[in-house]
Every structure is written in C-alpha cells, then in structure tokens.
Backbone as JSON Lines, residues from 0, in Angstrom:
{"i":0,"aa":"X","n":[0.21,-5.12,-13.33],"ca":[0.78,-4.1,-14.18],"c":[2.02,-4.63,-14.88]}
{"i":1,"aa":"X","n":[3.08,-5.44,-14.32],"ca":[3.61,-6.24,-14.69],"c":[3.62,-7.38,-15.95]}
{"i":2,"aa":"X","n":[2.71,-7.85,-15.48],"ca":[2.03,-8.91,-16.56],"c":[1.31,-8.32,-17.59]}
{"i":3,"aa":"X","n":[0.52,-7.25,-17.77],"ca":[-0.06,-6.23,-18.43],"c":[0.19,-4.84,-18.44]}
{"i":4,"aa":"X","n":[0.94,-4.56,-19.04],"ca":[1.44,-3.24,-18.82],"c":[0.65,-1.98,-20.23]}
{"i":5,"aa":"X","n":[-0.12,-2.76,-20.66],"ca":[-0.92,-1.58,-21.52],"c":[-2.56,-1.71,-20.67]}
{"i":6,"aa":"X","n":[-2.97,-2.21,-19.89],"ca":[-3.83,-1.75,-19.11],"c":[-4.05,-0.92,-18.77]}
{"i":7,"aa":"X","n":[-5.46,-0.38,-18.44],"ca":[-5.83,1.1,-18.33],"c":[-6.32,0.6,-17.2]}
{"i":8,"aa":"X","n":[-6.63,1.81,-16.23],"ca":[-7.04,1.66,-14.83],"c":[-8.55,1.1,-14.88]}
{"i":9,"aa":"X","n":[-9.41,1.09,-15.55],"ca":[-10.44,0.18,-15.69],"c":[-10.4,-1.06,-15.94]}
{"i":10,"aa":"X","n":[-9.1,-1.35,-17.1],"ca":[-9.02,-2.82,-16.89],"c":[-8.29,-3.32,-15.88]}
{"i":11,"aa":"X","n":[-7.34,-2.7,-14.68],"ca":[-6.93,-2.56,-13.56],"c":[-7.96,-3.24,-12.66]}
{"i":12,"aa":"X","n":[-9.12,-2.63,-12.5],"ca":[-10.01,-3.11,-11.61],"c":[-11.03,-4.02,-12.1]}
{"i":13,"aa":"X","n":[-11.11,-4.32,-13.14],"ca":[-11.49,-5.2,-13.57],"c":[-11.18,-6.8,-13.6]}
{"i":14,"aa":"X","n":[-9.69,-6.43,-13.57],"ca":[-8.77,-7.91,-13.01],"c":[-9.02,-8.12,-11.67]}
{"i":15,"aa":"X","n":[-8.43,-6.99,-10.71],"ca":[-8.63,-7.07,-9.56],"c":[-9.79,-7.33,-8.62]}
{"i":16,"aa":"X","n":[-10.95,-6.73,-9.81],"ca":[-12.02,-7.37,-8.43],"c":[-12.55,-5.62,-8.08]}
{"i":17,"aa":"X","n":[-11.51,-4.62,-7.65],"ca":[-11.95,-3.69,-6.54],"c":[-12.19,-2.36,-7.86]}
{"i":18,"aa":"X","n":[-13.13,-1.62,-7.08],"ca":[-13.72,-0.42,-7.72],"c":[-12.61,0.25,-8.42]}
{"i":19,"aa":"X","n":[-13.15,1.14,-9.2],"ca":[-12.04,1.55,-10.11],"c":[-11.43,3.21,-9.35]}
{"i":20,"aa":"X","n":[-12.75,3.42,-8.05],"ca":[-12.08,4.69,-8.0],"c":[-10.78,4.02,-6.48]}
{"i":21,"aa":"X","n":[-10.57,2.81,-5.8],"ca":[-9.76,2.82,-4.88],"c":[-8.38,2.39,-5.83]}
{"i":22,"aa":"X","n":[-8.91,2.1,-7.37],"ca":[-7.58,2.04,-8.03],"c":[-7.26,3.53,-8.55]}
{"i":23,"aa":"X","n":[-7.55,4.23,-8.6],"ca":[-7.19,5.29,-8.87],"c":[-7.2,5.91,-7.68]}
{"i":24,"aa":"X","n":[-7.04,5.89,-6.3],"ca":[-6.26,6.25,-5.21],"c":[-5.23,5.79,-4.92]}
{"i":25,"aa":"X","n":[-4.91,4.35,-5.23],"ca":[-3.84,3.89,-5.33],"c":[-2.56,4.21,-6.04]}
{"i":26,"aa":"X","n":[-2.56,3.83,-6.92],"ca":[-2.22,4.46,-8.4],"c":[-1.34,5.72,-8.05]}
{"i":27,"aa":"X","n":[-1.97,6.98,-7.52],"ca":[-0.69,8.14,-7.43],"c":[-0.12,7.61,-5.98]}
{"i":28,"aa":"X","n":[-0.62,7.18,-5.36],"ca":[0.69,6.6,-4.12],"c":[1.86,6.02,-4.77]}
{"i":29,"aa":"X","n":[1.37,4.89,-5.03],"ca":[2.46,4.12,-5.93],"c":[3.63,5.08,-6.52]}
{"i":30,"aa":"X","n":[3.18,5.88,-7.57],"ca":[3.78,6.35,-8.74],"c":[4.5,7.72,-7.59]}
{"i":31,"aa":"X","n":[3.84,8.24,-6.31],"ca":[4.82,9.33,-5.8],"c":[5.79,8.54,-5.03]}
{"i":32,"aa":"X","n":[6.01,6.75,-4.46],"ca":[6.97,6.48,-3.9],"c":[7.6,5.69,-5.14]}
{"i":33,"aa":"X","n":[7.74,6.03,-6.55],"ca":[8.29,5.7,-7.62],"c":[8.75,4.0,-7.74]}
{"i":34,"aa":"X","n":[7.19,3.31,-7.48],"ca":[6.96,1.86,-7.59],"c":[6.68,1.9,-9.18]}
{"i":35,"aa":"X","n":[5.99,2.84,-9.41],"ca":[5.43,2.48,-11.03],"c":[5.18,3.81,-11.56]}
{"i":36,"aa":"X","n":[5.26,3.89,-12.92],"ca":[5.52,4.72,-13.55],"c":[4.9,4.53,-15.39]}
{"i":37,"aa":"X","n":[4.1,5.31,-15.54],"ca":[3.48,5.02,-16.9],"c":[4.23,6.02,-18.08]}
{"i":38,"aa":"X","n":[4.71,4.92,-18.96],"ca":[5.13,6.19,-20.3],"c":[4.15,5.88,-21.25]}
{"i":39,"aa":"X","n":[4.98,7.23,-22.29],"ca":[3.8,7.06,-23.43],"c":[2.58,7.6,-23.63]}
{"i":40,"aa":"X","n":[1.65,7.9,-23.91],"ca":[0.65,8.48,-24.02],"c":[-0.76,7.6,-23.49]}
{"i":41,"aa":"X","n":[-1.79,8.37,-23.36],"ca":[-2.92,7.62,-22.47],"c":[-3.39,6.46,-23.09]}
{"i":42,"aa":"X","n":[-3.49,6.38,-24.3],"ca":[-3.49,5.81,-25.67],"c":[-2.76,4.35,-25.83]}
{"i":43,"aa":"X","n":[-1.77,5.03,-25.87],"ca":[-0.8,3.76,-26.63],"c":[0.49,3.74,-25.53]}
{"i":44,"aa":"X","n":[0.23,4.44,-24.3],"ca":[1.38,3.99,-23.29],"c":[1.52,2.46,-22.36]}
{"i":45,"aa":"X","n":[1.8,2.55,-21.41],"ca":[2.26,1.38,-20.89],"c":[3.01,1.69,-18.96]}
{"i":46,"aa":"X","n":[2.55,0.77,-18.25],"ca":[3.3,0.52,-17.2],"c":[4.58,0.38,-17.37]}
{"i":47,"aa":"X","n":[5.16,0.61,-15.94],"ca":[6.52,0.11,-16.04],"c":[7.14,0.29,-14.26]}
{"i":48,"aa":"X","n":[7.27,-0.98,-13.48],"ca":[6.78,-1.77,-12.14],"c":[8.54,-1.62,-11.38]}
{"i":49,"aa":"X","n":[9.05,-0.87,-10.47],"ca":[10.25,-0.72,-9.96],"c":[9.85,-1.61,-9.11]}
{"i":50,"aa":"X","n":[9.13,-2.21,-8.82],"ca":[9.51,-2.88,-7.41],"c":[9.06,-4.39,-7.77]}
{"i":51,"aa":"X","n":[10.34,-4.97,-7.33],"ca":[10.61,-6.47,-6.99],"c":[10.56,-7.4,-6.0]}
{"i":52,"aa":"X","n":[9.64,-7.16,-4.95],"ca":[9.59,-7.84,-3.99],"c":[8.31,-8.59,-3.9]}
C-alpha cells in the first residue's frame, strides 16, 4: 500500500497472492487500529500507511 497507494483491493490481492475477500477482512482491522487510511474517492483516492515498523 505503501509502494502503491492508488491500488484497489483487487489489485491488493492480486500482488499478494491471497483472495480478495481475506483482503477485505483485513483491510477494516487495519484502518480501525488506524495503520492505514484511504482518502479521496473510490476512484481517484489513494492509501496512506501510519505504520513504520
């Protein structure tokens, strides 16, 4: 998400390898312990990755 931050959750799992629906379980974990966070519209938005480790 980092490296690609206009990725859509299909091309998400598409990099990754894993189904698109355990990326979209993932995905609101992440974003409710405010690791990542998408602005912008579904369209023309973008990632954006709080965590540095």
């Amino acid at each position: 998400m980092r490296e690609f931050p206009n990725y859509t959750l299909d091309d998400i799992s598409d990099f990754t390898g894993l189904r698109r629906s355990s990326i979209g379980k993932t995905v609101p974990k992440l974003r409710s312990r405010r690791l990542v966070e998408r602005t912008g519209s579904k369209r023309n938005g973008g990632w954006i990755v709080h965590y540095d480790g």
